[in-house]
C-alpha positions as CSV (number, residue, x, y, z in Angstrom):
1,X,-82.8,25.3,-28.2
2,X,-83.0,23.3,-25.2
3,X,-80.6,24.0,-22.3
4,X,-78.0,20.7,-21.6
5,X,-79.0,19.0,-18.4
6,X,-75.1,18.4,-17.7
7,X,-72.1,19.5,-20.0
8,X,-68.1,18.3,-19.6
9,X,-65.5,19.9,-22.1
10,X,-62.2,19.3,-22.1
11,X,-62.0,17.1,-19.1
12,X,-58.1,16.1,-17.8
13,X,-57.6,14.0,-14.6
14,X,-54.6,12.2,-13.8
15,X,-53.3,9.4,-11.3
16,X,-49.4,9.7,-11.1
17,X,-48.4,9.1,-14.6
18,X,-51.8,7.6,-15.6
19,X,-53.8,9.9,-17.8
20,X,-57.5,8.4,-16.9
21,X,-58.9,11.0,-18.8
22,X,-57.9,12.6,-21.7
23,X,-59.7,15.8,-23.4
24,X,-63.3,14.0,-22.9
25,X,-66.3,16.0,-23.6
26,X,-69.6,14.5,-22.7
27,X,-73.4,16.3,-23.2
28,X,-76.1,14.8,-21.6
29,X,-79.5,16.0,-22.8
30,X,-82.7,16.3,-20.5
31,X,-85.0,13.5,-20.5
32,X,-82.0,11.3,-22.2
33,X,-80.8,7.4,-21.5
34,X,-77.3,8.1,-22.3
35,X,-75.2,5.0,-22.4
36,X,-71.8,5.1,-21.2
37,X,-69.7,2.3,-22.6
38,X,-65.6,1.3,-22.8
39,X,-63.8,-1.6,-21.6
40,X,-62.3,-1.3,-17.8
41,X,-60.2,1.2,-17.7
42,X,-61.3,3.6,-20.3
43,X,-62.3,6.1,-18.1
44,X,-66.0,5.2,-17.9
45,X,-65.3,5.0,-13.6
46,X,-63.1,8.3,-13.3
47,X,-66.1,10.5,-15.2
48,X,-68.8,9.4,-12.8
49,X,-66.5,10.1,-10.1
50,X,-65.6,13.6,-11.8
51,X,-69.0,14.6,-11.5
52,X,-70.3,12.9,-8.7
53,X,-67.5,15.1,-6.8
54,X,-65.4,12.3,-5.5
55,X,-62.6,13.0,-8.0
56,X,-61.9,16.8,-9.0
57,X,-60.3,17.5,-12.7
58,X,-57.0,18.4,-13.6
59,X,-58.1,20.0,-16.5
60,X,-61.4,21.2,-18.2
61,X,-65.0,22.0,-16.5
62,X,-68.2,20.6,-15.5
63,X,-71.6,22.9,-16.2
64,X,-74.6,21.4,-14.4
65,X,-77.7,23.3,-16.1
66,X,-75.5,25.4,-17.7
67,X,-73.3,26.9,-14.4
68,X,-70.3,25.6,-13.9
69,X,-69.7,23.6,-11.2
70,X,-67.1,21.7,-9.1
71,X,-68.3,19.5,-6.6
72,X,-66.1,18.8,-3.1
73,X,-68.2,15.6,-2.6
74,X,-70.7,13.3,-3.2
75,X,-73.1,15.2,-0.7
76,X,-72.4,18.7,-2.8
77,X,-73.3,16.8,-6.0
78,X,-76.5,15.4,-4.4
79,X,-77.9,18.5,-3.2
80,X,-77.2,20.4,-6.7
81,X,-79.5,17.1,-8.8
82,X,-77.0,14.6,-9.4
83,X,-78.1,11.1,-7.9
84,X,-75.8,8.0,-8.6
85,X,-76.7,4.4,-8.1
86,X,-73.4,2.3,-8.3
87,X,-72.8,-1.2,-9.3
88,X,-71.5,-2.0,-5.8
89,X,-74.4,-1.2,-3.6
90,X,-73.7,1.8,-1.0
91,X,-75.3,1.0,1.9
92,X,-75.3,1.3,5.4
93,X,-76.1,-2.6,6.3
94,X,-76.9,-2.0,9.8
95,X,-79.4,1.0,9.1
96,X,-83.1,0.1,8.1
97,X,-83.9,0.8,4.9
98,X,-85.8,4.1,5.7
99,X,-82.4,5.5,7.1
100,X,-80.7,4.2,4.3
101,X,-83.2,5.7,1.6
102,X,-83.5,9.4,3.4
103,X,-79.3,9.4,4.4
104,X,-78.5,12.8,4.5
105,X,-81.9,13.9,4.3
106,X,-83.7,12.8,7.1
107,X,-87.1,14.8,7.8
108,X,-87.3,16.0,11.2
109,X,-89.8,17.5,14.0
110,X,-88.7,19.7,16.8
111,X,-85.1,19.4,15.3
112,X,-85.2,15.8,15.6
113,X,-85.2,12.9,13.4
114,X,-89.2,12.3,12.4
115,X,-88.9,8.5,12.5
116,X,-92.6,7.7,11.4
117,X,-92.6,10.4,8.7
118,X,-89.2,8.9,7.0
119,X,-90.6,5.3,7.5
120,X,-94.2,6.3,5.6
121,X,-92.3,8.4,3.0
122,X,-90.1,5.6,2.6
123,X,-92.8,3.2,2.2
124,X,-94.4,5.5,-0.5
125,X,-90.9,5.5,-2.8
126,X,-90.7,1.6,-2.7
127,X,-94.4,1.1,-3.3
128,X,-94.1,3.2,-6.3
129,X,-91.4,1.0,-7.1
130,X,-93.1,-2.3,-6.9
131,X,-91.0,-3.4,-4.0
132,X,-92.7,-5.1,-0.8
133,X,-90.1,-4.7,2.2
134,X,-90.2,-3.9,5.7
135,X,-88.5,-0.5,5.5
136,X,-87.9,-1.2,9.2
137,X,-85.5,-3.7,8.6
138,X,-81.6,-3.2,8.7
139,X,-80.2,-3.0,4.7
140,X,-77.7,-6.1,5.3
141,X,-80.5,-8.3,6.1
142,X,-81.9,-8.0,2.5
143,X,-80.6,-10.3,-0.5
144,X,-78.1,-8.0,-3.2
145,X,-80.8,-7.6,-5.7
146,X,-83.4,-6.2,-2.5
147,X,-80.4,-3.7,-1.7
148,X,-80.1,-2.5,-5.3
149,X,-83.4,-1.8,-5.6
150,X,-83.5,0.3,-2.3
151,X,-80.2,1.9,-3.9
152,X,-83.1,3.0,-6.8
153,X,-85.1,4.3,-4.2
154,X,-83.0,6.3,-2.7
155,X,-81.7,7.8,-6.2
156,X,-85.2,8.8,-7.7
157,X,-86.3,9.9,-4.5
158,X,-83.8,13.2,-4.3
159,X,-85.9,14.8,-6.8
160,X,-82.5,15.0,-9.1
161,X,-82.3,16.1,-12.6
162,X,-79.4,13.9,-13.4
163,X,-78.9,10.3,-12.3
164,X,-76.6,8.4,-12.9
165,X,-76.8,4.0,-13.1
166,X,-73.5,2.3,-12.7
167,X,-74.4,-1.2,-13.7
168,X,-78.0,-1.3,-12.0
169,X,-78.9,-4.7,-12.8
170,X,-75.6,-6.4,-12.0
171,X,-77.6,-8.0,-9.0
172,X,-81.6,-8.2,-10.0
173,X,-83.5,-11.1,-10.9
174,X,-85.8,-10.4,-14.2
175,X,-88.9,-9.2,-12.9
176,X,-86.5,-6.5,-10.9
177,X,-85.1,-5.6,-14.2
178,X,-88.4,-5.1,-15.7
179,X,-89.2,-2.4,-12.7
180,X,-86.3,-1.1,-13.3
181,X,-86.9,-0.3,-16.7
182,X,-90.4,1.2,-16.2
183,X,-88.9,3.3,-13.6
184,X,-86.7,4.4,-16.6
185,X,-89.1,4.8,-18.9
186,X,-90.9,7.1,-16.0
187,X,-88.4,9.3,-15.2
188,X,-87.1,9.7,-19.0
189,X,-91.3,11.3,-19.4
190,X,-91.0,13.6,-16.2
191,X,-87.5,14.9,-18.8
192,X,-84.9,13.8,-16.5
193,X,-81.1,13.3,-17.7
194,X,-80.2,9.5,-16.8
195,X,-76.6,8.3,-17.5
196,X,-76.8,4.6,-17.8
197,X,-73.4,2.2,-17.7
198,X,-73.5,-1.3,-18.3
199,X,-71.9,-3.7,-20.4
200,X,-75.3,-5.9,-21.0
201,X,-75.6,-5.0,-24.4
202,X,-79.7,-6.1,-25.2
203,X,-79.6,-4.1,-22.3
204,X,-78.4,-0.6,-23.7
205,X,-80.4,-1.1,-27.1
206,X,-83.7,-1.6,-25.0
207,X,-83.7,1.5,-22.7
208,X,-80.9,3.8,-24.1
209,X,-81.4,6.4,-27.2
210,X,-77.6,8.1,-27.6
211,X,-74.5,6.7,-26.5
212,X,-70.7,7.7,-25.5
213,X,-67.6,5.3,-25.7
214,X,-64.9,5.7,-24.1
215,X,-61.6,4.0,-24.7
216,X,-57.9,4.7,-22.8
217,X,-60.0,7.4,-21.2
218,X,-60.4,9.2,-24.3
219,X,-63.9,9.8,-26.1
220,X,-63.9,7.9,-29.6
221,X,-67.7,7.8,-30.3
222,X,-71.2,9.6,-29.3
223,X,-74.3,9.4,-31.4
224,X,-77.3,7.9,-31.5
225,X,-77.7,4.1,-30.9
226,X,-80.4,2.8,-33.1
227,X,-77.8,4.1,-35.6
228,X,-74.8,1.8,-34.7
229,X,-75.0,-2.1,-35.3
230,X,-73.3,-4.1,-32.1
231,X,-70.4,-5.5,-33.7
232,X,-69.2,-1.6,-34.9
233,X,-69.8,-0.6,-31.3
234,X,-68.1,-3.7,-29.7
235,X,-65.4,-3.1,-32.4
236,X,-65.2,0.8,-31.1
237,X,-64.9,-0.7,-27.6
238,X,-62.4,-2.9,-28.4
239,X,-60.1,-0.9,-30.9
240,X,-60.3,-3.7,-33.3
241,X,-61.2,-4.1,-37.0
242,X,-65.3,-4.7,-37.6
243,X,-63.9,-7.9,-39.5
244,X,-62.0,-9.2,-36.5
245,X,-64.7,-8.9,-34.1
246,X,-67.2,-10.6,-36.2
247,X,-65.0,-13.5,-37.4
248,X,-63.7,-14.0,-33.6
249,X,-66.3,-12.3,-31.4
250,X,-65.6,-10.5,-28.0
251,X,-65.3,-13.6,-26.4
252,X,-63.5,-16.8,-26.5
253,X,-66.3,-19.3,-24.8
254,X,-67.3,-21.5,-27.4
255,X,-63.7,-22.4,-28.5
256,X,-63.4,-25.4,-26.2
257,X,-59.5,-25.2,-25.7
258,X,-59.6,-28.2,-23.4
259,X,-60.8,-31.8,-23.1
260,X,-62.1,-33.6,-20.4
261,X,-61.4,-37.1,-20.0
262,X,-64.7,-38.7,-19.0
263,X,-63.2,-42.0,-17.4
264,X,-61.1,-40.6,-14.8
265,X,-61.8,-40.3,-11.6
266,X,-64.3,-37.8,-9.9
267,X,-62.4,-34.6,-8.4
268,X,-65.2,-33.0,-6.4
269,X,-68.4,-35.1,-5.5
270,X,-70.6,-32.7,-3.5
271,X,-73.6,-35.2,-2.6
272,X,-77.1,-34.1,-1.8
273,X,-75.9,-31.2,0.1
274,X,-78.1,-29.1,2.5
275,X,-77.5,-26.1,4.3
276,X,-81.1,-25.7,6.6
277,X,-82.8,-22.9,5.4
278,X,-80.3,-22.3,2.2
279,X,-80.2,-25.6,0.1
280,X,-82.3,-28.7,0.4
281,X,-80.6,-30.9,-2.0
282,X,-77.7,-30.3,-4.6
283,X,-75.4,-32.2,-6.0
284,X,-72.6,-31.2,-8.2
285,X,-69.6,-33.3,-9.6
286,X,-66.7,-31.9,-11.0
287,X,-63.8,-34.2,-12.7
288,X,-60.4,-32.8,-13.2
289,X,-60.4,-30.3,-16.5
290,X,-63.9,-29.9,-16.3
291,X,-66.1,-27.0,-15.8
292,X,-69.2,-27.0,-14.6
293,X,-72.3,-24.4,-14.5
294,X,-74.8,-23.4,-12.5
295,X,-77.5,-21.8,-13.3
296,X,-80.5,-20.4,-12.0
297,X,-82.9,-17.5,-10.3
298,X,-81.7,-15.5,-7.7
299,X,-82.5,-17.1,-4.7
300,X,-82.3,-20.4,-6.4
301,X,-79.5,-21.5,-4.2
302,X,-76.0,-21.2,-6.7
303,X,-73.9,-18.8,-4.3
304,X,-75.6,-20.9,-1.4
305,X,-74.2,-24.0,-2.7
306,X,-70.4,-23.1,-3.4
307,X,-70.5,-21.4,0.2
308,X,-72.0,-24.8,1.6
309,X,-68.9,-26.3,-0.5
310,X,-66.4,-24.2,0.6
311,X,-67.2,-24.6,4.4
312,X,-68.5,-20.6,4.7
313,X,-71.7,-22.1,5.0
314,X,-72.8,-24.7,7.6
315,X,-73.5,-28.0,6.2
316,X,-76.4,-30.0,7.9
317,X,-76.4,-32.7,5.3
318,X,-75.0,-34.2,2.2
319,X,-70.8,-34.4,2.0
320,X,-67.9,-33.0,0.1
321,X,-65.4,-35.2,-1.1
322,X,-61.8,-34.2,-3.1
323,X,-60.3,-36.7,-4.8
324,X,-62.2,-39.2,-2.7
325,X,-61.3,-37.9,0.8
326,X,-63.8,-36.7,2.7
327,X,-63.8,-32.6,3.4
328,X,-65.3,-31.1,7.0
329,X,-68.5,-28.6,6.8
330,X,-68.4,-25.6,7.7
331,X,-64.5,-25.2,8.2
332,X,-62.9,-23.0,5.4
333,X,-59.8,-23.3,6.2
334,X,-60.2,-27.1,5.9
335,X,-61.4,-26.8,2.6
336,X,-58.5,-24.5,1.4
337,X,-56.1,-26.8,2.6
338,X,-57.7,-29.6,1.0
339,X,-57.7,-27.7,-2.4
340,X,-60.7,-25.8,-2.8
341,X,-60.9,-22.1,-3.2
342,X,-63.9,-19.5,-4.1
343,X,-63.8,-16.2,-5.5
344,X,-67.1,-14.2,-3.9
345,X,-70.0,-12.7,-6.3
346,X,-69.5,-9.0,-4.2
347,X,-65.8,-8.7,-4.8
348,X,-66.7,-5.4,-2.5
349,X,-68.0,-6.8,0.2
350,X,-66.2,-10.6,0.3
351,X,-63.2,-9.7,-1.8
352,X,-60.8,-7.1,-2.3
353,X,-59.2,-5.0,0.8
354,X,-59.2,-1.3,-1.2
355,X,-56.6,0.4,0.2
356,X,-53.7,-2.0,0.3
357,X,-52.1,-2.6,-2.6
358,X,-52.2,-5.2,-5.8
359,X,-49.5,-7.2,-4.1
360,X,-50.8,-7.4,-0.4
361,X,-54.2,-8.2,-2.0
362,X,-52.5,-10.8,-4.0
363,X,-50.6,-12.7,-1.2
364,X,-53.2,-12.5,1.4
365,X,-54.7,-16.2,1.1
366,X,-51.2,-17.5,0.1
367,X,-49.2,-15.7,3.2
368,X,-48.9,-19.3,5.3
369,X,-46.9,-20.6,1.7
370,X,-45.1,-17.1,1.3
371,X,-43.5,-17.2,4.7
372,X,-40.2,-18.9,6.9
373,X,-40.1,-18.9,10.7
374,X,-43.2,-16.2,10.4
375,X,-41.1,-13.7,8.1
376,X,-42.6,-13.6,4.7
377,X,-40.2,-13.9,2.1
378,X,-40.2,-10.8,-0.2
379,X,-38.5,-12.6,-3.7
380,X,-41.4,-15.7,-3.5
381,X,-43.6,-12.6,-2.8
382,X,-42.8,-10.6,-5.6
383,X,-41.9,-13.5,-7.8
384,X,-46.1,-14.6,-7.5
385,X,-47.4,-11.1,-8.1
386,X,-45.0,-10.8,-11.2
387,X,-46.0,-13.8,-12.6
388,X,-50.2,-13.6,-12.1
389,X,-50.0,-9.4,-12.8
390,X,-48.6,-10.3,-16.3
391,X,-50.3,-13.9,-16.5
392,X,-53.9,-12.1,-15.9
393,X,-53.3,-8.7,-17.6
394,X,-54.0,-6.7,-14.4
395,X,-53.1,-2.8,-15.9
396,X,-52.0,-0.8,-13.0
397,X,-48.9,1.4,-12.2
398,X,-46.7,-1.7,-10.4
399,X,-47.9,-4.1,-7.9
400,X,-47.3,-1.1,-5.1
401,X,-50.8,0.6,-6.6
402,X,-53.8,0.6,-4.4
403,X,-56.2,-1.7,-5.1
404,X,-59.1,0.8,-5.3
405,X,-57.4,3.2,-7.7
406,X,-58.1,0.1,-10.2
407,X,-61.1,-0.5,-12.4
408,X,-64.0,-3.0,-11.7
409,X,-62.6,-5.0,-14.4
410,X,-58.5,-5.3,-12.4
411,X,-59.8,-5.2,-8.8
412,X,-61.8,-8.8,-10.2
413,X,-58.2,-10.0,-11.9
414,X,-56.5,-9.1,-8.7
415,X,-58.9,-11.4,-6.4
416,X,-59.0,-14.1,-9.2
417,X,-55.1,-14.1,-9.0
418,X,-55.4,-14.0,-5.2
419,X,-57.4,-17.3,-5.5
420,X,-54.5,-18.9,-7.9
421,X,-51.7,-17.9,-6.0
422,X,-52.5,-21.0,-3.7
423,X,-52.7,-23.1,-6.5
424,X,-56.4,-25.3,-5.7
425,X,-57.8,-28.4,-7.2
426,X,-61.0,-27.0,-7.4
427,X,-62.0,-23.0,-8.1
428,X,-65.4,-22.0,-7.2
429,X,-66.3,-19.2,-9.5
430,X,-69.7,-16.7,-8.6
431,X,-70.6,-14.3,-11.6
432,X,-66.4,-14.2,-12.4
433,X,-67.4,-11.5,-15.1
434,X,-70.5,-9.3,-13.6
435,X,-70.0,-6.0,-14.1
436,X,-66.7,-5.9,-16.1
437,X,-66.6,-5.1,-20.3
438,X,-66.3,-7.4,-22.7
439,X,-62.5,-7.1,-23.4
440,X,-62.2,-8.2,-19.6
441,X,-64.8,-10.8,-19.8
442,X,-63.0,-12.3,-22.8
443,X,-59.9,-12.3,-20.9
444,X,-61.3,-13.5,-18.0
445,X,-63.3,-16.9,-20.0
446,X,-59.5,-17.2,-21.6
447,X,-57.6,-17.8,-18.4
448,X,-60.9,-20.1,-17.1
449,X,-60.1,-22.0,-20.3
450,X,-56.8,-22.3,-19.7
451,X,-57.2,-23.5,-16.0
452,X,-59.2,-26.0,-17.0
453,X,-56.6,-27.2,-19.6
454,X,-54.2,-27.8,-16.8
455,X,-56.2,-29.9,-15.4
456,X,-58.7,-27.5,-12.6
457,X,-61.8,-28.5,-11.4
458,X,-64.3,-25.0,-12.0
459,X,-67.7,-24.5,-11.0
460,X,-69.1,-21.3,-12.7
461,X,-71.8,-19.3,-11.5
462,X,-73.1,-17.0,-13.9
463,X,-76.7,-15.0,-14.6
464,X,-76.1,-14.6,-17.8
465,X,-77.4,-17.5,-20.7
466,X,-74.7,-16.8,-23.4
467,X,-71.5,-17.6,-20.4
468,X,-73.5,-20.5,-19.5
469,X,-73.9,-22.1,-23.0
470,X,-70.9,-21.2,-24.5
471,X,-68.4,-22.3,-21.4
472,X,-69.0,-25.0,-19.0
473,X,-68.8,-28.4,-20.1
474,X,-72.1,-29.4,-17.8
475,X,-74.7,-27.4,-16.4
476,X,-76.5,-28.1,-13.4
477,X,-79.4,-26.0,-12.8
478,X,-81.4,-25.0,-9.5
479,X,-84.2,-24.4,-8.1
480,X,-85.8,-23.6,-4.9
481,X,-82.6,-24.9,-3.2
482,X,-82.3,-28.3,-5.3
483,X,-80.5,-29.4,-8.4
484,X,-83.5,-30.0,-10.9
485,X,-82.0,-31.0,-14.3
486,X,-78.2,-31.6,-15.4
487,X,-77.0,-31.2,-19.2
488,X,-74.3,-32.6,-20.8
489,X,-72.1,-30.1,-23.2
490,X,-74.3,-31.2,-26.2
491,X,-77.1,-30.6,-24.6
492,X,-76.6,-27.2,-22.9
493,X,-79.1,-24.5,-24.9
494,X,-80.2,-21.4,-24.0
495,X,-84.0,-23.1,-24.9
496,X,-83.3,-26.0,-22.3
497,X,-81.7,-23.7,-19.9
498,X,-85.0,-21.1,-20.4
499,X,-87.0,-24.2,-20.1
500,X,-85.8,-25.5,-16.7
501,X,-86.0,-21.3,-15.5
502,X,-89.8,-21.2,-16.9
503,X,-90.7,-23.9,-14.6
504,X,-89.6,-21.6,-11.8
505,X,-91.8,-18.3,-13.4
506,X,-88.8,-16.7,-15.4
507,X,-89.9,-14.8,-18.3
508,X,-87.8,-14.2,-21.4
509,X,-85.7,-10.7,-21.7
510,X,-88.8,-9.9,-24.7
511,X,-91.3,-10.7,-21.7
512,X,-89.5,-8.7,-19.4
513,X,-89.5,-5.4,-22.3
514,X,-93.1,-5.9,-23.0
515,X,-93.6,-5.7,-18.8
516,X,-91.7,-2.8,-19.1
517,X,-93.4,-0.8,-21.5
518,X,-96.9,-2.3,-20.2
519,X,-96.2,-0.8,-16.7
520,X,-94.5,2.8,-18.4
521,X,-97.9,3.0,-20.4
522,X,-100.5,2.4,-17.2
523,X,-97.9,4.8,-15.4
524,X,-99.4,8.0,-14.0
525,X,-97.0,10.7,-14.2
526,X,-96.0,12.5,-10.7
């Protein structure tokens, strides 16, 4: 019988009175693509963490290869064959890429660092990759999706016999997705353990052969996943009834729960727009109850376009107008006080501040309301975070919990409710659901419904076709920097939406499995 590449029986870890897991045992086979799936919150975060070393268990043990082992950190757990690629990317932006790829590993000469060795080596990794990038240049110059992919490099290039994917394709354009998968495929032949986490389902059923779900941190399912139709494994996710999920689905887009009335006046006009070297020429009109999205490649311009809006990004032509007055480029703080907010795509990065807590997070943009004669006023304080923390769902111990002790899935609900509690006109929403499960995303399309039936202007970024067609009332879609085509809510299909993205080279998700397996077949093993 084949020896387990990585074992976990009976596996306890708490937080205060949280129990984030609870008795989970999880087998990973060699040469398996092992989903791991639950809403946020169901553990799926805690267990990577477990055996990536950066949480240690309560209860139970880890065997790596069949030893038992308990890591002290990340770098322990890297040099025993356990690589992790996580949905935020883990970079060092000022680094060059061939720092970033050999971190921790550098190859030296003389004892010191062998520069033109690392930068070749490097070179080889991404080129086997399919990735053309200066491996001289610093990491935060790249795009999100460029960054992932040098997150891949680094992962496959530790010579690991786990590795683990925490949402890898959260930030890749399609043809990145299809090297992605080939470099699955590859390593899956060469007998290497991958855990794989996402909540793309077409995604799961295209690479992955056994999965594990995981809800309130307990294991409720593992088997093979040819075996299990998607609504019994959304229903498993959920904790719902088969029948419930298929007669109301996992999400309430589609179920227009507002009306928009198409003769009043214009909330946001944002008019032939340019941003030199970002947009060329967008326009985007939002009236009051309405959402709007925008579509379109990476690199097409969307996140580009709400920064120009919002004043983070200069504007060098075009204007902005809210309710008919005129908003200044390139001044944020104008544009908040005018009514205009924006929650970020890298909630990371642009959004939450980890270790202070749900309500400092909350209050941060709403302090200047919050506060008398420079002292803020603790009851309006606490009064807010009581009333968006149960409003928005956000599970945590009590607004005192730290912000990065929550799950992808809460940390977004806390920066969407930081956004609300200064009540805008207008919300500017990029990819409001990436990387968060389906009972989240549902959640999450509810309250954008619901701000919309109070009258909010929305302007929703998303990658993903089924968001796109099911919520916005229009959708605007861009390419190369320029708003090419507009549909009304009748018109808005995933064919006219696919239409406007082939004229830009964007092949279906069948094209981009066939490109997969095409490029796994002509692979030669290493």
């Amino acid at each position: 019988m084949t020896q387990q590449a990585l074992q976990m029986h009976g596996a306890t870890k708490r937080f205060g009175g949280t129990l984030a897991l609870d008795d989970v045992t999880f087998e990973l086979q060699p040469g398996s693509v092992h989903a791991l799936i639950g809403e946020n919150g169901a553990g799926k975060s805690t267990l990577i963490k477990v055996l990536t070393g950066v949480y240690q268990l309560d209860e139970g043990e880890v065997r790596l290869r069949g030893e038992p082992v308990a890591f002290a950190n990340p770098a322990e757990a890297q040099r025993a064959g356990i690589s992790t690629i996580y949905q935020e990317v883990n970079l060092i932006p000022l680094r060059s890429v061939a720092a970033n790829i050999f971190m921790g590993r550098e190859p030296t000469r003389f004892g010191l660092v062998d520069k033109r060795r690392m930068e070749r080596e490097a070179a080889e990794h991404l080129d086997r990759l399919g990735i053309e990038v200066d491996v001289r240049r610093p990491v935060g110059s790249l795009g999100l999706g460029a960054q992932q992919m040098v997150a891949l490099a680094r992962a496959v290039s530790t010579a690991a016999d786990v590795v683990i994917m925490d949402e890898p394709t959260s930030s890749l354009e399609p043809r990145e997705v299809a090297t992605l998968f080939s470099v699955i495929e590859r390593l899956h032949q060469q007998g290497i353990a991958i855990i794989y986490v996402s909540h793309r389902l077409d995604e799961l059923y295209a690479v992955c052969d056994t999965v594990t779900v995981l809800r309130d941190g307990r294991r409720v399912h593992t088997g093979p996943l040819a075996d299990l139709p998607r609504l019994e494994l959304v229903s498993m996710m959920l904790g719902r009834d088969v029948g419930e999920v298929r007669a109301h689905g996992a999400t309430t887009f589609g179920e227009r729960a507002h009306e928009v009335d198409e003769s009043a006046p214009l909330l946001l006009e944002a008019d032939h727009l340019r941003s030199r070297g970002r947009i060329e020429d967008v326009t985007v009109q939002i009236r009051p109850g309405e959402i709007v999205g925008l579509a379109g490649l990476l690199g097409s311009g969307r996140s580009e376009t709400a920064r120009t809006i919002l004043g983070a990004l200069p504007r060098d032509g075009g204007e902005v107008l809210l309710a008919g007055k005129a908003v200044p480029g390139g001044n944020i703080a104008a544009s908040m006080r005018a009514g205009i907010s924006m929650l970020a795509e890298d909630r990371k990065t642009d959004g939450i501040i980890p270790h202070l807590s749900i309500r400092d997070n909350i209050c941060l943009a709403a302090l200047p309301t919050l506060s008398s004669a420079g002292l803020v006023n603790r009851d309006k304080q606490d009064a807010v975070v009581r009333d968006l923390m149960e409003r928005l769902r956000i599970k945590a111990s009590g607004p005192d919990q730290k912000v990065v002790e929550l799950s992808g899935g809460n940390q977004q609900k806390v920066l969407l409710a930081r956004w609300l509690a200064t009540h805008p006109k207008v919300l500017l929403l990029d990819e409001p659901t990436r990387g968060i499960d389906v009972g989240a995303k549902a959640e999450v399309q509810a309250l954008i419904e619901e701000l919309a039936r109070d009258g909010l202007g929305v302007l929703l970024i998303s990658s993903e076709l089924e968001e796109l067609v099911d919520g916005p009332d229009r959708v605007v879609v861009l390419r190369d920097g320029r708003s090419v085509l507009e549909l009304d809510e009748e018109e808005v299909t995933a064919e006219r939406i696919l239409g406007a993205y082939a004229a830009a080279g964007e092949p279906t998700f069948e094209e981009i499995i066939e490109e997969a397996a095409v490029a796994s077949d002509t692979e030669e093993p290493r």
